[in-house]
C-alpha positions in Angstrom: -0.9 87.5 -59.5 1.2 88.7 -62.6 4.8 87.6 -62.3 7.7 89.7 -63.3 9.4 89.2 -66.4 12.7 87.7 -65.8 16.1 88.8 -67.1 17.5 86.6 -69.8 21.0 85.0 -68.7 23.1 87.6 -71.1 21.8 90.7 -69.0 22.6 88.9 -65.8 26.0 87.4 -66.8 26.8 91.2 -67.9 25.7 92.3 -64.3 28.2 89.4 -62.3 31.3 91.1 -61.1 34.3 89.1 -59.3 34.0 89.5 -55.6 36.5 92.2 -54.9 38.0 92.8 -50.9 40.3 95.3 -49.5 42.7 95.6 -46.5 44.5 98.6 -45.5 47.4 98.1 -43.8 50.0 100.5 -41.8 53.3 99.8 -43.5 55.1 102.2 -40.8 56.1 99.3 -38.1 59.0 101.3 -36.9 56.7 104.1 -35.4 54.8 100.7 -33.4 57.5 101.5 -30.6 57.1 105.0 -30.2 53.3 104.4 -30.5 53.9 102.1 -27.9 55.7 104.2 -25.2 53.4 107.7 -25.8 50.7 105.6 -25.1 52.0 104.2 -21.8 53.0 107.4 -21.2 50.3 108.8 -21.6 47.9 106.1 -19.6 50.3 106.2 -16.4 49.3 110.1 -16.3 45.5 109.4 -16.6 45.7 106.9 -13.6 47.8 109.4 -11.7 45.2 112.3 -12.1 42.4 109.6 -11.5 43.4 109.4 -8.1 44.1 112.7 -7.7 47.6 112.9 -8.0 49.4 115.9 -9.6 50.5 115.8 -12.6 52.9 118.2 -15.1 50.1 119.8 -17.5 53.0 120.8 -20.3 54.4 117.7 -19.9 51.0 116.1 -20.4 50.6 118.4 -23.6 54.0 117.4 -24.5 53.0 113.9 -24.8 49.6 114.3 -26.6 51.1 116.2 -29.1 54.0 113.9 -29.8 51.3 111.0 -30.0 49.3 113.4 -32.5 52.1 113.4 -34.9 53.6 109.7 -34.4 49.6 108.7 -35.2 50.0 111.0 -38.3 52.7 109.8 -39.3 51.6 106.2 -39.1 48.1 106.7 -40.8 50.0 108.1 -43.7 52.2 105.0 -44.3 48.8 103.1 -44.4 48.7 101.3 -47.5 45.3 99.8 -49.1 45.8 96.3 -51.1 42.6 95.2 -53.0 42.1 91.7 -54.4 39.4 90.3 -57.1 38.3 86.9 -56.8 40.5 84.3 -59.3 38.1 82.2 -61.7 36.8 79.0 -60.3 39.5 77.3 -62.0 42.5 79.1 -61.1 41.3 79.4 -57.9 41.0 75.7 -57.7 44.3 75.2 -60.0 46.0 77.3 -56.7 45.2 75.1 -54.2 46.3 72.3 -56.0 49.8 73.7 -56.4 50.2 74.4 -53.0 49.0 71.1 -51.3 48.8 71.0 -47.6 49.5 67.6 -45.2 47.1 65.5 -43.7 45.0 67.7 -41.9 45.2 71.1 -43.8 43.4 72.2 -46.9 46.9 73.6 -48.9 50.5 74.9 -47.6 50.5 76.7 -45.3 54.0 78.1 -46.4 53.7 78.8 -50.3 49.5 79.5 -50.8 48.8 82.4 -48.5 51.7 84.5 -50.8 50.7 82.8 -54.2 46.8 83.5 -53.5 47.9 87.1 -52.7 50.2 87.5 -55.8 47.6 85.5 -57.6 44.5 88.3 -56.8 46.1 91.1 -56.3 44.4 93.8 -58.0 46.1 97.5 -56.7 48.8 97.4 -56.2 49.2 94.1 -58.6 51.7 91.7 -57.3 54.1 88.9 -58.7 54.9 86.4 -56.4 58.8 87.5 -56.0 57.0 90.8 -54.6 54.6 89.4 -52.1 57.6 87.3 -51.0 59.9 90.4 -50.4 56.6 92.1 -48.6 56.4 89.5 -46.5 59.4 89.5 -45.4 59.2 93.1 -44.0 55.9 92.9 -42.4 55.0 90.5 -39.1 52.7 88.0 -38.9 49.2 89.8 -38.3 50.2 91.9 -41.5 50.5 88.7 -43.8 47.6 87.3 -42.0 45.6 90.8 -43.0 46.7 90.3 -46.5 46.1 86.6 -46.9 42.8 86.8 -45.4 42.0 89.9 -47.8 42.5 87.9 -50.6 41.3 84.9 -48.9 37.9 86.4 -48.7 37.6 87.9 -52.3 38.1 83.8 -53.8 35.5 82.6 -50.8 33.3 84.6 -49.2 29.7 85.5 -50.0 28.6 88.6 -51.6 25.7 90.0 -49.9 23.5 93.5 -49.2 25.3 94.9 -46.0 22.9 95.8 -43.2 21.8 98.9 -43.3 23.3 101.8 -41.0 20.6 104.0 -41.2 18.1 102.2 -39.3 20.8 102.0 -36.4 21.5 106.1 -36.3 20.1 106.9 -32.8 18.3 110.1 -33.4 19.5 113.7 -31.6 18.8 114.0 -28.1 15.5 116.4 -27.8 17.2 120.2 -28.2 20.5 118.8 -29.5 21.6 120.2 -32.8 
C-alpha cells in the first residue's frame, strides 16, 4: 500500500485559520412588548376558534398584519457580531486579568466584556464599547455575545454534518 505524500508544516501552517463564531442578535428590545401582546392576542383567538367559538375575521387580520410588521421591524434591527479566536497567549493572558474566586475559572463581572472587546472582529469593539452595549441589552443578549466569543477562543473546529443526507425526498407526485 503506497502512502500519500504528506504536506510539509509551511503548507499546513498557511492553511490554519483562527476559529471564527458569529451571533446575531435583535437589538430592537423595545418592540419585545408589542411582540409580546400580538402574539397573545393572537393565541387567545386560535383557542377561541378551536372550540368553535366565533371570532372577528378583520380583527383577526388586523392582528396578523400588525405582528407582520412588528416582526419586520424587529428582524431588521438584528445585528450580527463575529469574533476570531485570540492567540493562545492572549487568550491565556485574559483570563489571567480577570481572575475569578474559589470556585470559578475568571470574573465573572470584567471577562465576559473584555473577551468580547478582546475578539471582536465586525463590528470591532473596545472595551468602553462592549461596556456601554451591555448596558442596553439584558442578560440573554450579553450571554449570546459572551458565549459567541466564548466559543471562537474554545471550541473545536470540525466538518458539520451533512444536511443533505437528511433532505426527506418529495412525496410520490409532489413537485
Amino acid at each position: 500500500m503506497t502512502k500519500a505524500p504528506s504536506r510539509s508544516f509551511e503548507e499546513i501552517r498557511k492553511q490554519a485559520k483562527p476559529r471564527e463564531a458569529e451571533v446575531s442578535i435583535v437589538l430592537a428590545g423595545d418592540l419585545a412588548a408589542d411582540a409580546d401582546r400580538l402574539t397573545a392576542a393572537l393565541d387567545a383567538m386560535d383557542r377561541r376558534r378551536a372550540i368553535g367559538a366565533s371570532v372577528d375575521d378583520a380583527e383577526y387580520a388586523q392582528l396578523v398584519k400588525e405582528h407582520e410588521e412588528v416582526r419586520e421591524l424587529m428582524r431588521s434591527s438584528e445585528t450580527p457580531f463575529r469574533f476570531r479566536a485570540l492567540p493562545r497567549t492572549e487568550h491565556s493572558a485574559l483570563i489571567a486579568a480577570h481572575p475569578g474566586g474559589p470556585d470559578e475559572n475568571w470574573d465573572l463581572d470584567t471577562y465576559p466584556q473584555a473577551l468580547i472587546a478582546a475578539s471582536s472582529l465586525d463590528p470591532k469593539m473596545t472595551l468602553e464599547q462592549v461596556e456601554e452595549l451591555f448596558d442596553v441589552l439584558n442578560d440573554d443578549q450579553r450571554a449570546d455575545l459572551f458565549l459567541a466569543a466564548n466559543r471562537a477562543n474554545t471550541s473545536a473546529v470540525s466538518v458539520p454534518s451533512s444536511r443533505a443526507a437528511s433532505v426527506n425526498p418529495p412525496l410520490s407526485g409532489a413537485r
